[in-house]
C-alpha positions in Angstrom: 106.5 -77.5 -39.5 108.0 -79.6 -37.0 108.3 -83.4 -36.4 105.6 -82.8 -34.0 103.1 -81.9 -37.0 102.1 -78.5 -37.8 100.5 -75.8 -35.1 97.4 -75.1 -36.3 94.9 -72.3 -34.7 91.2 -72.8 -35.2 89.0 -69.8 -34.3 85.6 -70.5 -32.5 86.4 -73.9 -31.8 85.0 -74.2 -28.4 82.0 -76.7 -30.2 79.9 -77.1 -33.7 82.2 -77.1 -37.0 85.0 -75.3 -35.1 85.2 -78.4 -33.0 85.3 -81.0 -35.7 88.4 -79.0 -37.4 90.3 -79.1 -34.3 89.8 -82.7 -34.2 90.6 -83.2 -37.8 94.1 -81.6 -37.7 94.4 -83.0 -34.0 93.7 -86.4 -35.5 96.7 -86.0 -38.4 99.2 -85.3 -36.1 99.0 -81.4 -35.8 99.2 -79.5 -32.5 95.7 -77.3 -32.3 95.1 -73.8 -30.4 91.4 -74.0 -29.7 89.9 -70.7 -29.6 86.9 -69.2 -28.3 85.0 -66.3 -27.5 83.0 -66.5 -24.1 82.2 -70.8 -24.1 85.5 -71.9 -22.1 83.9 -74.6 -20.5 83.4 -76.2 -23.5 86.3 -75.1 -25.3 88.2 -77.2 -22.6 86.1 -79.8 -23.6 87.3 -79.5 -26.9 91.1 -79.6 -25.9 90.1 -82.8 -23.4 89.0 -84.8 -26.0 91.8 -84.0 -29.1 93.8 -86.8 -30.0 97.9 -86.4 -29.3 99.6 -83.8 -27.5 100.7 -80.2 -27.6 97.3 -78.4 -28.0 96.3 -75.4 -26.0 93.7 -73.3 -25.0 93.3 -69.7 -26.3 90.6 -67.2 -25.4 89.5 -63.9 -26.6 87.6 -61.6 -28.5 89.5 -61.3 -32.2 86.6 -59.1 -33.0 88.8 -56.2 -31.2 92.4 -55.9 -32.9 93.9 -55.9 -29.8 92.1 -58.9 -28.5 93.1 -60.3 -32.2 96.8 -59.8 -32.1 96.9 -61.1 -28.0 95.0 -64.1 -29.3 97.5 -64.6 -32.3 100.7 -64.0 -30.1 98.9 -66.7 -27.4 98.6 -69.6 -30.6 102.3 -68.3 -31.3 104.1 -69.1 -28.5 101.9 -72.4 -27.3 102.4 -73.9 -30.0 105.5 -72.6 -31.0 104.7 -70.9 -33.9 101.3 -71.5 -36.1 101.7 -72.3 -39.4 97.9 -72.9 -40.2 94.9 -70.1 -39.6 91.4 -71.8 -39.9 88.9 -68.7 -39.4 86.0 -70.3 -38.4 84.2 -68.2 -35.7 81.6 -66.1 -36.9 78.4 -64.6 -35.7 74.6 -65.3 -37.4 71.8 -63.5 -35.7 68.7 -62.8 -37.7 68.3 -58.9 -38.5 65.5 -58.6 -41.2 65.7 -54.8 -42.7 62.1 -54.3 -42.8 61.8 -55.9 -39.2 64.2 -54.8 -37.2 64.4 -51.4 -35.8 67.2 -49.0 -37.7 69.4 -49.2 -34.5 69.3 -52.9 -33.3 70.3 -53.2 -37.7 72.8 -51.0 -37.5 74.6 -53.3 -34.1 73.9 -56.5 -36.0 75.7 -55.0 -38.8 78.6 -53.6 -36.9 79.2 -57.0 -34.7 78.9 -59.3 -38.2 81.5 -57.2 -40.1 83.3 -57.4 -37.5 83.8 -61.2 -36.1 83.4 -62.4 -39.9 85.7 -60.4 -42.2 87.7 -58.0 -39.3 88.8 -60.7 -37.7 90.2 -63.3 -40.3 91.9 -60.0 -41.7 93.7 -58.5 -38.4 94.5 -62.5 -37.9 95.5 -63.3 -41.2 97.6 -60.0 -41.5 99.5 -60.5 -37.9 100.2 -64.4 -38.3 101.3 -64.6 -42.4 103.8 -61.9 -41.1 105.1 -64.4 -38.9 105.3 -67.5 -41.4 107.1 -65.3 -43.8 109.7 -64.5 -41.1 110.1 -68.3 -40.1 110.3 -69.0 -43.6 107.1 -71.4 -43.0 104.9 -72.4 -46.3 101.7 -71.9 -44.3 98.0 -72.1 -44.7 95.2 -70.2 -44.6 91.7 -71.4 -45.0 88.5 -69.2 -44.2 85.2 -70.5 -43.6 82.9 -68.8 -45.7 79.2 -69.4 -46.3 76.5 -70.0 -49.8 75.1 -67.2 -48.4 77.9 -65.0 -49.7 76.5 -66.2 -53.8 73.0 -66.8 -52.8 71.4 -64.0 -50.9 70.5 -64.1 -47.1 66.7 -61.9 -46.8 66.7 -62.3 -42.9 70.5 -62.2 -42.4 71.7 -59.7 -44.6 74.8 -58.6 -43.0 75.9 -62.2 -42.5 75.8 -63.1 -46.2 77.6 -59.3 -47.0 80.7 -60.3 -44.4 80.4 -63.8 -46.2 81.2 -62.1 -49.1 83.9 -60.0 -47.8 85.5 -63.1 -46.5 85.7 -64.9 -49.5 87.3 -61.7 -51.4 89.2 -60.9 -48.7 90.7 -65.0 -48.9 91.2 -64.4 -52.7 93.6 -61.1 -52.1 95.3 -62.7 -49.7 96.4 -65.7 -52.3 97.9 -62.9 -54.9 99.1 -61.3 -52.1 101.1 -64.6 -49.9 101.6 -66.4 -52.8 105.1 -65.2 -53.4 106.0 -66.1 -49.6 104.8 -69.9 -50.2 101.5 -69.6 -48.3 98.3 -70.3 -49.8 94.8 -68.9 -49.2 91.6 -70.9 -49.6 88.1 -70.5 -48.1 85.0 -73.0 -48.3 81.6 -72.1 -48.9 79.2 -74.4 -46.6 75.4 -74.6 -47.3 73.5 -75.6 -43.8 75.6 -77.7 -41.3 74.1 -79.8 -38.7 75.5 -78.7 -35.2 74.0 -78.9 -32.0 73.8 -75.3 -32.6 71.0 -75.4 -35.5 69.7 -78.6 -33.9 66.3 -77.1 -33.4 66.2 -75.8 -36.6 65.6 -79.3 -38.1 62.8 -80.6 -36.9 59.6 -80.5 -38.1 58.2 -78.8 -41.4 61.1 -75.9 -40.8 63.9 -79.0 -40.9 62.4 -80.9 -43.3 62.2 -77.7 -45.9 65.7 -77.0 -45.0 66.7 -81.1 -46.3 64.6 -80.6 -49.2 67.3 -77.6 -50.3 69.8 -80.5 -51.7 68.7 -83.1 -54.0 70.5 -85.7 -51.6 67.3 -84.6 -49.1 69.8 -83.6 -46.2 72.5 -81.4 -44.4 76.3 -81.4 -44.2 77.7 -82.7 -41.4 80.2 -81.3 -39.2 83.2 -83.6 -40.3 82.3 -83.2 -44.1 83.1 -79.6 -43.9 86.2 -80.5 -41.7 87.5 -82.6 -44.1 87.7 -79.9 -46.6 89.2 -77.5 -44.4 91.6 -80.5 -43.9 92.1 -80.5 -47.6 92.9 -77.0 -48.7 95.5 -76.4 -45.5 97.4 -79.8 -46.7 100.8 -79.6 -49.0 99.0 -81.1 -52.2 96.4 -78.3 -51.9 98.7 -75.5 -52.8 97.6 -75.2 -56.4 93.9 -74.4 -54.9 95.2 -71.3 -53.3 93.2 -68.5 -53.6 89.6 -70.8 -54.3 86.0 -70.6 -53.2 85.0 -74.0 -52.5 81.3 -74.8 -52.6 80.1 -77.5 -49.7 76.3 -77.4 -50.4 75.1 -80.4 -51.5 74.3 -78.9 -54.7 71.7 -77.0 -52.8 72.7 -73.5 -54.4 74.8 -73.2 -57.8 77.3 -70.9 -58.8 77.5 -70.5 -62.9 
């Protein structure tokens, strides 16, 4: 960490949640690679807005573990090093077994394994390499989903990387913790973004309130905020936790 704050690389962060992370660190102090996949325009509208200075553009597909390692060397040397990994991007298409045909399944699995749990791996493995050589105490927070606890019918493989993630998260706390870098992930229930917007209207929105007792959805910032949390010095102790962000709209015993 420098006096400039700490470089911080956000994955799919061109808009939605990844957006309001890269604002939240941006807003502390810390310098922000803003990632994205194919939406540069409005990943640049993402770096336009971000309070302070020092942040920078990174594009590419970490699906691919070259495109992941070119991606992670691009955050390394614009920011001059990265000593916080939020995996954020991820992929959510609809893929019902009984509904969909074996092969367009069989893609949909393929592609969710691997933006949502290849990814943070070939990341989290080729950037905790470099904090341990810098000697930096760095972070690493996934963003996880309910859906990994609660069962997702029409999204199957979605929930099953979820899942993935969230173990994946907790090896890597055993594993980094010796090195001084701790490993969290959150677990969001439904976030409003402009995304889901059209999701939540009518009967289909106002079912999808009704899942929390406080009759709505997260916002973008609330989940920010946690992210914020878990990558900060006083988190360390929660290395290696699942964080539930649902609104008490799905409960893990």
């Amino acid at each position: 960490m420098t006096a400039q704050g700490r470089g911080v690389l956000v994955t799919g962060a061109a808009r939605g949640l990844g957006r309001a992370i890269a604002t939240a660190f941006a807003t502390r102090g810390d310098r922000v690679a803003v990632h994205y996949g194919s939406s540069e325009e409005e990943a640049r509208a993402t770096l336009a807005a971000l309070p302070g200075t020092g942040h920078v553009l990174v594009g590419g597909d970490v699906s691919d573990p070259a495109g992941a390692a070119r991606v992670a060397d691009a955050a390394e040397e614009g920011l001059g090093g990265v000593d916080v990994l939020v995996n954020n991007a991820a992929v959510n298409a609809a893929h019902p077994p009984l509904t969909t045909s074996y092969d367009d399944f069989a893609e949909h699995v393929q592609r969710h394994v691997a933006v949502n749990l290849t990814a943070p791996a070939l990341l989290a493995h080729r950037l905790a390499g470099r904090m341990v050589e810098r000697g930096a105490r760095g972070r690493i927070v996934n963003v996880g989903s309910r859906g990994a606890f609660r069962g997702e019918p029409d999204y199957p493989a979605y929930g099953a990387s979820k899942a993935g993630l969230h173990a994946l998260g907790q090896s890597l706390a055993v594993a980094l913790a010796p090195h001084g870098i701790a490993v969290a992930s959150v677990a969001p229930g439904f976030i409003g973004t402009e995304r889901v917007a059209h999701r939540l209207s009518g009967a289909e929105g106002e079912a999808i309130r009704a899942q929390s007792p406080f009759g709505r959805v997260a916002t973008a910032e609330e989940v920010a905020a946690a992210v914020l949390w878990l990558a900060s010095d006083e988190a360390e102790w929660a290395s290696g936790t699942v964080l539930d962000l649902n609104g008490a709209s799905y409960l893990r015993t």
